[in-house]
DRENVO-235333 format. One record per atom (N, C-alpha, C): x, y, z; residue in one letter; atom name; residue number from 1. Coordinates in Angstrom, 1 decimal. Layout:
X | Y | Z | A | CA | NUM $
...
//
This chain:
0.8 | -1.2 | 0.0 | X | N | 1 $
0.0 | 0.0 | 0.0 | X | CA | 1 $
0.9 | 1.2 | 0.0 | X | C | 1 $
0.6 | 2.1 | -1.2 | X | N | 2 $
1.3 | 3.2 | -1.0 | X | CA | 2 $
1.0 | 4.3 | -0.3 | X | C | 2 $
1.6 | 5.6 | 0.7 | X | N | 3 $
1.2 | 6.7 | 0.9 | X | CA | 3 $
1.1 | 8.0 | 0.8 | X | C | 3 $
-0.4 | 8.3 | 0.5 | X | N | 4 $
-0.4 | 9.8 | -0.9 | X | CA | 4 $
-0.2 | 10.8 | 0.1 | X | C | 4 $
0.2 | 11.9 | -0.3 | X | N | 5 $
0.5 | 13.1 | 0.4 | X | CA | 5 $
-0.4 | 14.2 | -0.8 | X | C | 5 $
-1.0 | 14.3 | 0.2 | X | N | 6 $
-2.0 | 15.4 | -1.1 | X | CA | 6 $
-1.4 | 17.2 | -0.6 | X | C | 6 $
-1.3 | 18.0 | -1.3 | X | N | 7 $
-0.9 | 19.0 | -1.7 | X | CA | 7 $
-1.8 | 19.9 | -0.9 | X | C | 7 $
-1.1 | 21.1 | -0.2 | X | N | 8 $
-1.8 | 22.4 | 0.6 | X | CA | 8 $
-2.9 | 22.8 | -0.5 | X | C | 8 $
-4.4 | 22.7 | -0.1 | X | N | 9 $
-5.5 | 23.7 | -0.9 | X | CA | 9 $
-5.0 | 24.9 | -1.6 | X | C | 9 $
-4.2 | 25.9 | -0.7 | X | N | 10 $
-3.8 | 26.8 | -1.4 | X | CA | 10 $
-2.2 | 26.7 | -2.5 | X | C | 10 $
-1.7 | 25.7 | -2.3 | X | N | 11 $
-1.1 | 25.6 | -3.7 | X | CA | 11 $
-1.2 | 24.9 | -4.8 | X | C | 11 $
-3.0 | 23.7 | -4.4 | X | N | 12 $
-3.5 | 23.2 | -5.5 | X | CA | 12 $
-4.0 | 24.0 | -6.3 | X | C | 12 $
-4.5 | 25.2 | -5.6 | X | N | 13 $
-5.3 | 26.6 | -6.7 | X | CA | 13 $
-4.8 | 27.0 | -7.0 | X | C | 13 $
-3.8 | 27.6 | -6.5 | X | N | 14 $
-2.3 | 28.1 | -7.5 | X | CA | 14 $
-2.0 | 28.0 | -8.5 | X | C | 14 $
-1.4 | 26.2 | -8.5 | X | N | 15 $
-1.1 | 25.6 | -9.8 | X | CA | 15 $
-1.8 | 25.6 | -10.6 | X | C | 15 $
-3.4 | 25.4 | -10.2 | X | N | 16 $
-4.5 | 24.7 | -11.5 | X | CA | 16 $
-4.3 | 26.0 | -12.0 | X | C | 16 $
-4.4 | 27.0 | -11.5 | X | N | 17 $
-5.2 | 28.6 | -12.1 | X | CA | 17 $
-4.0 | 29.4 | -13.4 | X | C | 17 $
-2.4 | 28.4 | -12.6 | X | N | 18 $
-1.5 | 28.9 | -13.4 | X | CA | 18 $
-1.5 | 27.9 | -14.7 | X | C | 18 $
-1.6 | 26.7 | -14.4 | X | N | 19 $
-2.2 | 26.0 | -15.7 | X | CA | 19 $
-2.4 | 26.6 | -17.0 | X | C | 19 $
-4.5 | 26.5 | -16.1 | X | N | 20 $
-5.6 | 27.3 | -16.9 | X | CA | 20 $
-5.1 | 28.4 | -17.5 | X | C | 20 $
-4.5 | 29.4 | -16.6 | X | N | 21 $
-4.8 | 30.8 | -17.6 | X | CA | 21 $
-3.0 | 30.3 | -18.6 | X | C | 21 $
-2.1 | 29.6 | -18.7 | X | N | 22 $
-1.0 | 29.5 | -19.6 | X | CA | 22 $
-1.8 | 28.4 | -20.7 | X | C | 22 $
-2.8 | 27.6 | -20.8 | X | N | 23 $
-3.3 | 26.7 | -21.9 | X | CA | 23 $
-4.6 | 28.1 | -22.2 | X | C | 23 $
-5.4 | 28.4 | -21.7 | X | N | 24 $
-6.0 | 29.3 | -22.3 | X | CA | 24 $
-6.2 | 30.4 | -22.3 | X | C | 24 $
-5.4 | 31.2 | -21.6 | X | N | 25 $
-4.7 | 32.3 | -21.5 | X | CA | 25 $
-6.0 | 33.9 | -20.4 | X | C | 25 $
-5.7 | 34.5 | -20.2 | X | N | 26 $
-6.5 | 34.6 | -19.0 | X | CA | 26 $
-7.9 | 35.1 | -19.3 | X | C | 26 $
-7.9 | 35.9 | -20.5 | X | N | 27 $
-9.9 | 35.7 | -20.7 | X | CA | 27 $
-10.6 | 34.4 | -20.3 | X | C | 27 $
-10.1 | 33.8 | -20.9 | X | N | 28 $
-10.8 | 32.3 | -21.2 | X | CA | 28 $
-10.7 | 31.5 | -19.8 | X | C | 28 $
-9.6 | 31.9 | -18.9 | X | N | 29 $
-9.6 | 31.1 | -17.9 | X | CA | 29 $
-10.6 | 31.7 | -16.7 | X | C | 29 $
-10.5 | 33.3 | -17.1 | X | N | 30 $
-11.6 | 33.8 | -15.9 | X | CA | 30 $
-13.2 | 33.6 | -16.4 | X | C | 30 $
-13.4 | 33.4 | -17.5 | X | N | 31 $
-14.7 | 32.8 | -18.3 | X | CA | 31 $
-14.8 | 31.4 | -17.8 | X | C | 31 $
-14.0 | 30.6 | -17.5 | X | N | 32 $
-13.8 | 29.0 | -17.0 | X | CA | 32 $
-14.3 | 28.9 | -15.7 | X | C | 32 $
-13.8 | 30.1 | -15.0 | X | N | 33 $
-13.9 | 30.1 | -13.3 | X | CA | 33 $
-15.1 | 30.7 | -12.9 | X | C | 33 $
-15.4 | 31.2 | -13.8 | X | N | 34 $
-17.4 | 32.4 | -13.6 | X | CA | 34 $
-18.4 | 31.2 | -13.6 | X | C | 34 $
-17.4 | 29.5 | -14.9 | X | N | 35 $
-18.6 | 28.9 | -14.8 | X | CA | 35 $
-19.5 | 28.4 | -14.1 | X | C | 35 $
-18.4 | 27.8 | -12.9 | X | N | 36 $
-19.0 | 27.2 | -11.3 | X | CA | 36 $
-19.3 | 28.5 | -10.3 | X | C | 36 $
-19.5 | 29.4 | -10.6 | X | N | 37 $
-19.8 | 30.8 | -9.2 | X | CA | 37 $
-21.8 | 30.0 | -9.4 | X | C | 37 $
-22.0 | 30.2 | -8.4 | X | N | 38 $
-23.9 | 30.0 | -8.2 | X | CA | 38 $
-24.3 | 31.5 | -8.6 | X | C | 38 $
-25.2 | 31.5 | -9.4 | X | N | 39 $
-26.2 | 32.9 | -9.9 | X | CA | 39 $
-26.7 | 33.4 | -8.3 | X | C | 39 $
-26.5 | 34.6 | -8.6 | X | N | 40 $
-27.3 | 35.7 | -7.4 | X | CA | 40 $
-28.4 | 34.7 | -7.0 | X | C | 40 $
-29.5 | 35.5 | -5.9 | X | N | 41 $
-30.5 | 35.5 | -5.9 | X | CA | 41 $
-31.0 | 36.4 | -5.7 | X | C | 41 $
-32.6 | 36.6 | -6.9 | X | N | 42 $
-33.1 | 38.3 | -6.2 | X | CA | 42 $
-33.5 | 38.7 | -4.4 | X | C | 42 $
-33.1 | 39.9 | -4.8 | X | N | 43 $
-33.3 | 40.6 | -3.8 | X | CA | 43 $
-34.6 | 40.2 | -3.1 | X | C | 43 $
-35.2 | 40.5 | -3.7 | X | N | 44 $
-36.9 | 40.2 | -3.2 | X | CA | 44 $
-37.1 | 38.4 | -2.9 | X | C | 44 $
-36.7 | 37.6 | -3.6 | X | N | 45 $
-36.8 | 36.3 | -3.3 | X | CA | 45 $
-36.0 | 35.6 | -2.1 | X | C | 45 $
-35.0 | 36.2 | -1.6 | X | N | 46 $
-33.9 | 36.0 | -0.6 | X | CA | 46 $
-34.8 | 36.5 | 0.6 | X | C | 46 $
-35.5 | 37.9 | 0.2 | X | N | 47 $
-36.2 | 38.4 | 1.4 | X | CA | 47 $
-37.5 | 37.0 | 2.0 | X | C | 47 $
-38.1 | 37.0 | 0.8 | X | N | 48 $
-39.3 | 36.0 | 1.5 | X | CA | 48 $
-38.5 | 34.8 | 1.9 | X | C | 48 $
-37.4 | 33.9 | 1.3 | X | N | 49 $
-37.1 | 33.1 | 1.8 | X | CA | 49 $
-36.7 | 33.4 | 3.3 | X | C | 49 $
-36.0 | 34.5 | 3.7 | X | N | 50 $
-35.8 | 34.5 | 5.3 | X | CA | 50 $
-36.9 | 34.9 | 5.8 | X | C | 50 $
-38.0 | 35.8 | 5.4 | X | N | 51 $
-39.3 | 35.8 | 6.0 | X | CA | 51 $
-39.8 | 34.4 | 6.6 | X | C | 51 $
-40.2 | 33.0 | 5.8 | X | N | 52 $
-40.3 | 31.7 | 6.1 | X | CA | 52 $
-39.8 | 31.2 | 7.4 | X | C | 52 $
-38.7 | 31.6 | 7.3 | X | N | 53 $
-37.7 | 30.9 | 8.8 | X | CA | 53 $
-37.8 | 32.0 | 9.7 | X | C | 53 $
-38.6 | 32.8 | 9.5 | X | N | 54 $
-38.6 | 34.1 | 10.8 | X | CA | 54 $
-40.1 | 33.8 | 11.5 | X | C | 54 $
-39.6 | 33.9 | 13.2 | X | N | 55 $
-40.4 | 33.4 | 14.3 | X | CA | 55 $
-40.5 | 35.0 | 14.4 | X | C | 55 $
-41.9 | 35.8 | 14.0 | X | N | 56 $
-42.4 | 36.8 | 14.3 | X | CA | 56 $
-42.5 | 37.7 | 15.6 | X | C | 56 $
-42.8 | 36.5 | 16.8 | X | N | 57 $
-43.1 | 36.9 | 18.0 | X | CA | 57 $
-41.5 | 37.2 | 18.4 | X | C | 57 $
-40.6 | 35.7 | 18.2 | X | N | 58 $
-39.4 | 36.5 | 18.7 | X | CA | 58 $
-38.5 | 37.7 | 18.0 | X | C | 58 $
-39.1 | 37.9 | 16.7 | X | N | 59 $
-38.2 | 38.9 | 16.4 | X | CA | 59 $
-38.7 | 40.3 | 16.5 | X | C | 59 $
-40.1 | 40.9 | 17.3 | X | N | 60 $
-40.4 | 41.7 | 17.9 | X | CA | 60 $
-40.3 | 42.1 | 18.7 | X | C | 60 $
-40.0 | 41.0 | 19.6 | X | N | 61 $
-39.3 | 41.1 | 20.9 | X | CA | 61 $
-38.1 | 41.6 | 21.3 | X | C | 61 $
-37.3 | 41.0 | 19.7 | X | N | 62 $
-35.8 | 41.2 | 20.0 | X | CA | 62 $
-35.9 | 42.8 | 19.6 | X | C | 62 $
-36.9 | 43.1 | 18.8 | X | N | 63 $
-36.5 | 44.5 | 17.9 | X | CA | 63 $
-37.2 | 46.1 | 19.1 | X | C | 63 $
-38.4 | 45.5 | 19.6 | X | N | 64 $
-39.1 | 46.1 | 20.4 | X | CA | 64 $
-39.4 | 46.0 | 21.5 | X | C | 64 $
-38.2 | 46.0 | 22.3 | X | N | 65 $
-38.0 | 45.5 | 23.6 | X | CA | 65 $
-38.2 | 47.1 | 24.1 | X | C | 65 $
-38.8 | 47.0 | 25.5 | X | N | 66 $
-39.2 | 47.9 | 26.3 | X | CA | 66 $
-37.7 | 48.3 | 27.3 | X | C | 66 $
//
């Protein structure tokens, strides 16, 4: 059985990024890296989504405390 030694995170992104942008040069490589980013979410849709998980009474309380 052999034993792998896997490489610090921060100089496996190093390398790959020096790679990428020397095979495709750096338009292409920051067009490569935008692919995997997650799209926004609207403003307004983000809002109701934390509206859902918001306990009303306690966040009245926390806001409108005497």
């Amino acid at each position: 059985m052999t034993n792998v030694k896997y490489m610090d995170e921060d100089v496996l992104i190093k390398k790959a990024m020096e790679l990428i942008i020397n095979e495709l040069g750096p338009v292409e490589a920051i067009r490569f890296t935008n692919l995997f980013k997650g799209k926004k979410m609207d403003s307004v849709k983000r809002h109701r989504e934390w509206q859902k998980t918001l306990d009303k009474t306690k966040f009245f309380d926390d806001v409108f405390v005497d």
